[in-house]
C-alpha positions as CSV (number, residue, x, y, z in Angstrom):
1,X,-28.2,1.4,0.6
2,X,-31.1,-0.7,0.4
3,X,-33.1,-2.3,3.4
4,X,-33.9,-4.9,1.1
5,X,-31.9,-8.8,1.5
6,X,-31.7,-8.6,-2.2
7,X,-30.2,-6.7,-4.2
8,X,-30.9,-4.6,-6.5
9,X,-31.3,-5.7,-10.4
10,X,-29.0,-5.5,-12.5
11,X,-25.2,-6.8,-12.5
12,X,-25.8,-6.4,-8.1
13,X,-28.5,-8.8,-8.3
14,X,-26.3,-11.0,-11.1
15,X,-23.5,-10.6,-8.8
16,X,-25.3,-12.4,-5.9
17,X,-26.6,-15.3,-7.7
18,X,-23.4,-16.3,-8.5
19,X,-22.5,-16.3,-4.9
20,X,-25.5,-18.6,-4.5
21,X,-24.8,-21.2,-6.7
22,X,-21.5,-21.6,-5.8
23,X,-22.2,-21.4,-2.1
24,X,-24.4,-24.3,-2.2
25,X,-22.5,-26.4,-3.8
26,X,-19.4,-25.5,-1.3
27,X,-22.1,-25.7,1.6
28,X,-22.5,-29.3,0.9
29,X,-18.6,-29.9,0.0
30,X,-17.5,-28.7,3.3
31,X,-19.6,-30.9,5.8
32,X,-19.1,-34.1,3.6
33,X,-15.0,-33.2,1.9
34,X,-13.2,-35.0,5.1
35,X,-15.5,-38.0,5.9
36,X,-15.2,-38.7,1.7
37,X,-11.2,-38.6,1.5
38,X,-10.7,-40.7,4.2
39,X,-14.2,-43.1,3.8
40,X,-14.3,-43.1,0.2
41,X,-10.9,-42.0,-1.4
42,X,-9.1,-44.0,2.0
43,X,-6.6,-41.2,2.8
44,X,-5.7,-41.1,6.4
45,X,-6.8,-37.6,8.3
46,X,-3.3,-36.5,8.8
47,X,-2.5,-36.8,5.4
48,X,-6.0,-35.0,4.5
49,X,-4.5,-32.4,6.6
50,X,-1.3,-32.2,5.4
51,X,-2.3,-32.0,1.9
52,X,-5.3,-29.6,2.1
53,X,-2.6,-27.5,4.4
54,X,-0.2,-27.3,1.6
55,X,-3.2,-26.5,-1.2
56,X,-3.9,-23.2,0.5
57,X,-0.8,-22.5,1.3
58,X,0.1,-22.7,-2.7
59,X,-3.6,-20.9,-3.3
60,X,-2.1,-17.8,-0.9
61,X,0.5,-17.3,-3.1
62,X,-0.8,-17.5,-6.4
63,X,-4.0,-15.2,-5.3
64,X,-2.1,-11.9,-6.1
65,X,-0.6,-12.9,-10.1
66,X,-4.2,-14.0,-10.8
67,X,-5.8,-11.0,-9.3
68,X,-2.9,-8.7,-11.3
69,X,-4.1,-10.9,-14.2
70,X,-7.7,-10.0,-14.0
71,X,-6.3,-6.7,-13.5
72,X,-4.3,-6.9,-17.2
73,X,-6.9,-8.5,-18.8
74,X,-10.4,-8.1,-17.6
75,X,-11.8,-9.6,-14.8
76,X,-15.1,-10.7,-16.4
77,X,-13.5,-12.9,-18.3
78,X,-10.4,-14.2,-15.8
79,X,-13.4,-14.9,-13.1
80,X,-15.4,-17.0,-16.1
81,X,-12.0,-18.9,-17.0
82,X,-11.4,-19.6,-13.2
83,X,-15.0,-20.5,-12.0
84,X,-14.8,-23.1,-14.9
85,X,-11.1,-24.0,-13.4
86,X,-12.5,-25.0,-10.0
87,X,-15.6,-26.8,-11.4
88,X,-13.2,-28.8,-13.2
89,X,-10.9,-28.9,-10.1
90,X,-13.9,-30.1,-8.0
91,X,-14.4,-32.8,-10.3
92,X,-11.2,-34.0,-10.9
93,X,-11.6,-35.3,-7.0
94,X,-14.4,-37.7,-8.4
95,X,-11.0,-39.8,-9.7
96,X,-8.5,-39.5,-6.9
97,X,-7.5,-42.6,-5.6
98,X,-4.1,-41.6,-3.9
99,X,-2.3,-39.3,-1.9
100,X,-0.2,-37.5,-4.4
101,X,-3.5,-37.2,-6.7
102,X,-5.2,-35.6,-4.0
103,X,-2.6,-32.6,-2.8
104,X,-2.5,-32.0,-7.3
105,X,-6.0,-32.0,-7.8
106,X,-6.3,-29.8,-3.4
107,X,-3.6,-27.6,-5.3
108,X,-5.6,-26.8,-8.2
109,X,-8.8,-26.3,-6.8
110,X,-7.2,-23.8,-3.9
111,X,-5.3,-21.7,-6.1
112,X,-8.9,-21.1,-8.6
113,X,-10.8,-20.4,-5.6
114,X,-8.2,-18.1,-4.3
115,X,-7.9,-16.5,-7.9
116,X,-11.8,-16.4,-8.3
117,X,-12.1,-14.3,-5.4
118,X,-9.8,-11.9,-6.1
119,X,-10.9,-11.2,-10.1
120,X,-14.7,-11.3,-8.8
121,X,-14.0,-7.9,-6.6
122,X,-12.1,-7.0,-9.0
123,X,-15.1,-7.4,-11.7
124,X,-17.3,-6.0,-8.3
125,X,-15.6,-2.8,-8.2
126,X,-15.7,-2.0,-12.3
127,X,-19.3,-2.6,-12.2
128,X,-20.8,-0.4,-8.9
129,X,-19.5,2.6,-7.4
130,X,-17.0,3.0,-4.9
131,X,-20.2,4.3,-2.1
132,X,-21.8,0.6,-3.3
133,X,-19.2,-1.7,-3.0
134,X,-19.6,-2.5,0.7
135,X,-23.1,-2.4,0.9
136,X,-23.3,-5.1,-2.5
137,X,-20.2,-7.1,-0.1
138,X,-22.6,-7.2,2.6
139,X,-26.2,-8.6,0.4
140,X,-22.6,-11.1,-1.0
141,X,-21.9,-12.0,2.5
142,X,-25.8,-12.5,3.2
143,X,-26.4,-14.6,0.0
144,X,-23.5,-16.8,0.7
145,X,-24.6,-17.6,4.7
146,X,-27.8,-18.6,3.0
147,X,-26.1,-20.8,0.4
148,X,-24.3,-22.5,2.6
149,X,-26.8,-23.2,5.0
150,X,-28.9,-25.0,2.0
151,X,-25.6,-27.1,0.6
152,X,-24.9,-28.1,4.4
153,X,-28.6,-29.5,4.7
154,X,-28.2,-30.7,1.4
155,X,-24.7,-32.4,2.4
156,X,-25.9,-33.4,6.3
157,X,-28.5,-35.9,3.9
158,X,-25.3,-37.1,2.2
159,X,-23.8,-38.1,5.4
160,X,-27.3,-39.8,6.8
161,X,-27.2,-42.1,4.0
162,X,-23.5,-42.6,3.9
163,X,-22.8,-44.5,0.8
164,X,-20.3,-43.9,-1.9
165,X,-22.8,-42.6,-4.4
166,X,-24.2,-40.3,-1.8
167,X,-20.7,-38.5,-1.3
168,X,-20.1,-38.3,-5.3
169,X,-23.2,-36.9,-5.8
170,X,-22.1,-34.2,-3.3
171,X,-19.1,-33.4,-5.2
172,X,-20.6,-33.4,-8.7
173,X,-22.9,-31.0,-7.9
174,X,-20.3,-28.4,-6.5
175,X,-18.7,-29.0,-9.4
176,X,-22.0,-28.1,-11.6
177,X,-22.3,-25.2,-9.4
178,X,-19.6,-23.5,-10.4
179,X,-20.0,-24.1,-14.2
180,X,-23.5,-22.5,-13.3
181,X,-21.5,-19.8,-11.6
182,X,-19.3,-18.9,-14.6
183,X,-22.6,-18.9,-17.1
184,X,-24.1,-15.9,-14.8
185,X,-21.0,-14.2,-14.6
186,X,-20.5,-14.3,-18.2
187,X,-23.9,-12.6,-18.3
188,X,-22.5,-9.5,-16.7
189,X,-21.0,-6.4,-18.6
190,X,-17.3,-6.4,-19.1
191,X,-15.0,-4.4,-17.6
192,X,-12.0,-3.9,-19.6
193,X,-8.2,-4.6,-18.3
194,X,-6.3,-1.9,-17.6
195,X,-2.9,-0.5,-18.4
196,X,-1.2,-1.9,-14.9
197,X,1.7,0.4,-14.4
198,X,5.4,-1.3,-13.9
199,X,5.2,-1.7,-9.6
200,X,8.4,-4.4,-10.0
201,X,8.8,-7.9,-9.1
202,X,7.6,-8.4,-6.0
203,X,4.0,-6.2,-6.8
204,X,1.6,-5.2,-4.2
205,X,4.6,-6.5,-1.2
206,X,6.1,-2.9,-2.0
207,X,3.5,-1.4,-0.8
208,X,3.9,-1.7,3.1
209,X,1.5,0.1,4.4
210,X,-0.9,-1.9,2.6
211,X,0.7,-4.6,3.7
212,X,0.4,-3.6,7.2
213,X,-3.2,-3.0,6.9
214,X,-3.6,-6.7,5.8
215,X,-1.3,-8.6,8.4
216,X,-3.7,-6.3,11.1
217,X,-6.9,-7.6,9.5
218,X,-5.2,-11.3,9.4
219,X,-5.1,-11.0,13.6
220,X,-8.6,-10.1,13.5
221,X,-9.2,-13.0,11.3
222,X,-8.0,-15.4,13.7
223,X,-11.6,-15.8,15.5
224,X,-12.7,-17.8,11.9
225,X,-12.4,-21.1,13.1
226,X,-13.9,-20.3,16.1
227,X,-17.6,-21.3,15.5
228,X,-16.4,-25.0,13.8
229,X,-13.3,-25.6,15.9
230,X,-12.5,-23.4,19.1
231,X,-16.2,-23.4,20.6
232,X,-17.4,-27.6,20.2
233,X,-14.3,-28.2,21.8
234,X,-14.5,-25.6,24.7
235,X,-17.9,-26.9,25.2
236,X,-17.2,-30.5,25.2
237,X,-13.9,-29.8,27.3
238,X,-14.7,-26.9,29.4
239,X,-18.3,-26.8,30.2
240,X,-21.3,-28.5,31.1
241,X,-23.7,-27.3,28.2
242,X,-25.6,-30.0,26.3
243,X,-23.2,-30.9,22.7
244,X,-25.9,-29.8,21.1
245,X,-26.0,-26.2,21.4
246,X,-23.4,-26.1,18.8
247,X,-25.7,-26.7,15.7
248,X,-27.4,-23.9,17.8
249,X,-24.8,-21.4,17.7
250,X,-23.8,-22.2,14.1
251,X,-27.3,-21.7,13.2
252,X,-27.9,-18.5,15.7
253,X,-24.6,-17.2,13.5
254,X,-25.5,-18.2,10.1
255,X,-29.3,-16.7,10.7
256,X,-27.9,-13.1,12.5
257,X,-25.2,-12.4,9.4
258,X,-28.4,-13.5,6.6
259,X,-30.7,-10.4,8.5
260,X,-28.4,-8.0,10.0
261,X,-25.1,-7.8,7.6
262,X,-26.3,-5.3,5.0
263,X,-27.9,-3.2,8.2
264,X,-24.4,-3.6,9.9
265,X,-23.0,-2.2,7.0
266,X,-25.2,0.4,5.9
267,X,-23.3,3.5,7.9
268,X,-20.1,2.9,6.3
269,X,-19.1,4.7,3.3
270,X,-15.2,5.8,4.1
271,X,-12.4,4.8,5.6
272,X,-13.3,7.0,8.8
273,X,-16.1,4.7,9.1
274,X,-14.6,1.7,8.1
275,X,-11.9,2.3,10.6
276,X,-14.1,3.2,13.5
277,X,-16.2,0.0,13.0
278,X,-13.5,-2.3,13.1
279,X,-12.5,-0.5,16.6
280,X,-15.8,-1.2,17.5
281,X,-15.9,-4.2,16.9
282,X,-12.9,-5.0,18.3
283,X,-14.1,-4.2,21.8
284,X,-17.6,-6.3,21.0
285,X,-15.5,-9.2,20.5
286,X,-13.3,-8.6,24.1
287,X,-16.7,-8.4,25.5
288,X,-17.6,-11.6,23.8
289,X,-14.6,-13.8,24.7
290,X,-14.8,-12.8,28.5
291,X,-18.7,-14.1,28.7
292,X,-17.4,-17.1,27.0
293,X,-15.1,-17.5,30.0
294,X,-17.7,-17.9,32.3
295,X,-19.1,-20.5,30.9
296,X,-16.6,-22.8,32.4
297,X,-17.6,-24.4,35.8
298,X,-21.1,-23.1,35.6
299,X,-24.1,-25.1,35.8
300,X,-25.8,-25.9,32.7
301,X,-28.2,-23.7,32.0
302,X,-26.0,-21.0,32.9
303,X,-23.1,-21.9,30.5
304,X,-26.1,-22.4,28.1
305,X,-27.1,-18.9,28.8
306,X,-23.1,-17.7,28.3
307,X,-22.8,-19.4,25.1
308,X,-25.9,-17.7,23.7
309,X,-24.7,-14.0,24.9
310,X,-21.3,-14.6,23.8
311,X,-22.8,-16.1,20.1
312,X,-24.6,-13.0,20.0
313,X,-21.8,-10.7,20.9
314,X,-19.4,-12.8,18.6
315,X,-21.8,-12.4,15.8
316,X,-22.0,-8.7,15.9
317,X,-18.4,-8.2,16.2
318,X,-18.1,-10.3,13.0
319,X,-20.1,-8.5,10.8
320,X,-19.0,-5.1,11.8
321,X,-14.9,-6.4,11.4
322,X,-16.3,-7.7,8.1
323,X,-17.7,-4.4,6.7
324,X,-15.1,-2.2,7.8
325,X,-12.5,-4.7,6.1
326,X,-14.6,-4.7,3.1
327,X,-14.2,-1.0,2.6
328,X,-10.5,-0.6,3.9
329,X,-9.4,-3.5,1.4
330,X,-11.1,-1.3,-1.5
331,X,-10.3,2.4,-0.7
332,X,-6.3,1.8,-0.4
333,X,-6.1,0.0,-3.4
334,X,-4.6,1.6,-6.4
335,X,-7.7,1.5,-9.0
336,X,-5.5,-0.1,-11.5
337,X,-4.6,-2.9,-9.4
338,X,-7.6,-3.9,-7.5
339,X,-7.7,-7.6,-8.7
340,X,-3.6,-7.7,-7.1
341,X,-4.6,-5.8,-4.4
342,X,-8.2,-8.3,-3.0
343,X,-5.5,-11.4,-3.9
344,X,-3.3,-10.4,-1.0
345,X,-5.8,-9.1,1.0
346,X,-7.7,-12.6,0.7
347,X,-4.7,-14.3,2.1
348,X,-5.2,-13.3,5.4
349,X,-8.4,-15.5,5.4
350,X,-6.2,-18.4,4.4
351,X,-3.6,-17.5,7.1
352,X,-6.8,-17.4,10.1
353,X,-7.8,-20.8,8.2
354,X,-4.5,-22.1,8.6
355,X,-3.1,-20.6,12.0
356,X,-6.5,-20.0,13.4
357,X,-7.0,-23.5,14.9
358,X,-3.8,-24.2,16.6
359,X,-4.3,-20.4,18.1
360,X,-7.4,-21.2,19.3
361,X,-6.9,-25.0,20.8
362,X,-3.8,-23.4,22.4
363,X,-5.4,-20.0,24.0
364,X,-8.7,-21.9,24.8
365,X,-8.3,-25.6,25.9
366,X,-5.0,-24.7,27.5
367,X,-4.9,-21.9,29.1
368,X,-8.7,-21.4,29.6
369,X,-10.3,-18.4,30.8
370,X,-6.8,-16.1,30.2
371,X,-6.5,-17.4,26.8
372,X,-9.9,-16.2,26.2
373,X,-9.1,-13.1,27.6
374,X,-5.6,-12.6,25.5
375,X,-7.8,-13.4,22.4
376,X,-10.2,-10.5,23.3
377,X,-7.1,-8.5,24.0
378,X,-5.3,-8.9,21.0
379,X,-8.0,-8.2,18.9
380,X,-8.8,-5.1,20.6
381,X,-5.2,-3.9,19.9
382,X,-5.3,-5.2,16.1
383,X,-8.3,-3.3,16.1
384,X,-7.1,0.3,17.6
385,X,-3.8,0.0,15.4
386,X,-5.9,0.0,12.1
387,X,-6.6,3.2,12.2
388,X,-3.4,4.5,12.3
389,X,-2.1,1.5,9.9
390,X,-4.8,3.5,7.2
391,X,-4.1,6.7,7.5
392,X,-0.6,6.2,6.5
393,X,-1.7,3.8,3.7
394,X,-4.1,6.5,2.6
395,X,-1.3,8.6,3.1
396,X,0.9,6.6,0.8
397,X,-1.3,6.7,-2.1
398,X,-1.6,10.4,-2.4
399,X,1.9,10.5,-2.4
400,X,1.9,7.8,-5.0
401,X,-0.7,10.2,-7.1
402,X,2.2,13.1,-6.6
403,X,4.6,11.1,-8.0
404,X,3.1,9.8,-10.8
405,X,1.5,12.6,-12.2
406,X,-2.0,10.9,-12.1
407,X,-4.4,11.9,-10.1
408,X,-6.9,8.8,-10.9
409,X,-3.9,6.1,-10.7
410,X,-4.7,5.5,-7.2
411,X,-7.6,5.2,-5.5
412,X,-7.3,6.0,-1.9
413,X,-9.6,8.4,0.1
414,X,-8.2,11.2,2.2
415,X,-11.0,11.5,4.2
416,X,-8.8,10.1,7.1
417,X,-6.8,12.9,6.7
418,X,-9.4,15.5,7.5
């Protein structure tokens, strides 16, 4: 791997940019998306709720055909048609003036983002090597911490000027961002679809160690909202530290992932190594949530202190849960279902998107300093049971390669075995 930030030229490098563009233009959707359906469009913020609620919920479930359908017939071109799809999605909010509008046009856009993600790794892995695919995840993961930094400045000017025009502006330009995503992507080689073999009705769900794999990455997915929702609260609730501090921290986390995620992932190349860094960082982020805890009832400067440490912490566990996912959610794939296989794996983010904020306002705000504790805990557990949960999907595959008669049908690494 590379100590460069950038990666290297080529479809890597092609790869990235197309996470830029995108990512600024979602950078400034996402700090300006709630103040303009309910300032501009007039929706009230339950029903923003309710509706964007539902849209994921459909885009969970409609992840895996489209990844099977990028598997079928080429991811290259799926991810073009589907970056197009949510430009077109984006703008169709331009229009909205109503509630049912909204959860149509929250529908659409959902299930291409969700469908986007899932043909892009599987266009990722027919263009680089199985021992490059985490390390290009982690310059991805980099690129899009930096995208979204510039479309939330970019958005935050948006909100100082707080007209109509201003918020419209925001959301044409995620919209133009994505048609600029889908020209670089159709720069890239293609990868041709693959002969998917017949897996049934209900697809990648029959795999259930797979499955398992996924649900145990979902628990450790739970700390996502953490930074936006579970910390401004406990600070504004629970401690004494100045509000402030949480542009720090968001900041301090955005900053850490842009420098230190391709290092983080640099030492892991296997599952072995994938497994042992999401154990690892299951204990970072136990030792996070229990400085957290002390921040409550200290004096300022001392919960400012807590905060910082438990950021740091926070962030660390982060990227190393990230890269080990990264590597886990490739290697037990079958190779001729990858697009499938990253659509159900990517619902676990829109589970911890969903779930993760009434976890966290119950664990935290209620139950305070043992909630942050039984967070800590559980993920330490989730953590420890993945490596078991692998080694029997690893296990599965090879017995999925006996049965079939094709040794390159499924790609799963036995190194756990050994």
């Amino acid at each position: 791997m590379t100590n460069s930030l950038v990666p290297p030229a080529g479809p890597q490098r092609t790869l990235a940019l197309a996470q830029l563009t995108n990512s600024v233009g979602d950078g400034a959707y996402y700090v300006t998306s709630a103040l303009y359906f309910t300032h501009v469009v007039g929706l009230a913020p339950a029903r923003v709720g309710l509706g964007l609620t539902l849209a994921w919920a459909v885009g969970s479930l409609v992840g895996v055909p489209l990844g099977r359908l990028a598997d079928r017939r080429g991811p290259r071109g799926t991810a073009v048609l589907l970056a197009l799809a949510t430009g077109f999605a984006v703008a169709s909010f331009l229009v909205v003036r109503g509630f049912v509008p909204f959860v149509i046009a929250a529908c659409a856009y959902a299930s291409a983002q969700s469908g986007l993600a899932a043909a892009r790794q599987a266009l990722l892995a027919g263009l680089v090597s199985a021992g490059e695919r985490t390390g290009l995840l982690a310059h991805l993961q980099s690129t899009l911490n930096a995208g979204l930094a510039v479309g939330a400045g970019l958005g935050g000017l948006a909100l100082r000027a707080g007209t109509r025009s201003a918020y419209l502006g925001v959301f044409a330009l995620d919209a133009v961002s994505f048609l600029v995503c889908a020209g670089l992507l159709v720069r890239l080689p293609s990868v041709r679809g693959v002969q998917v073999r017949k897996a049934g009705g209900l697809g990648v769900l029959r795999d259930r160690p797979y499955v398992v794999v996924t649900l145990l990455n979902t628990v450790l997915l739970l700390r996502m909202p953490l930074l936006s929702l579970g910390l401004p609260l406990w600070i504004a609730e629970r401690t004494d530290a100045p509000t402030w501090l949480v542009s720090a921290l968001f900041v301090l986390n955005t900053g850490a992932v842009m420098v230190f995620q391709v290092r983080t992932a640099r030492g892991i190349t296997g599952l072995a190594s994938a497994t042992r860094a999401v154990r690892r960082s299951g204990w970072i982020m136990l030792a996070a949530c229990a400085v957290f805890a002390l921040s409550a009832g200290a004096s300022p400067w001392v919960a400012v202190g807590a905060l910082v440490v438990g950021a740091v912490l926070q962030v660390a566990a982060e990227m190393g849960q990230s890269a080990g996912s990264w590597q886990l959610s490739f290697d037990l794939a079958p190779a001729d279902r990858v697009g499938e296989y990253q659509g159900f794996f990517g619902t676990g983010v829109t589970v911890a998107r969903t779930m993760g904020p009434l976890v966290l306002t119950s664990l935290l705000l209620e139950w305070g300093t043992p909630g942050w504790l039984l967070l800590g805990g559980a993920t330490v557990v989730a953590s420890y049971a993945m490596g078991p949960a692998a080694r029997r999907a690893a296990g599965a595959g090879r017995a999925a390669d006996e049965g079939a008669g094709d040794a390159g049908g499924v790609n799963r690494c036995p190194e756990l075995a050994s």
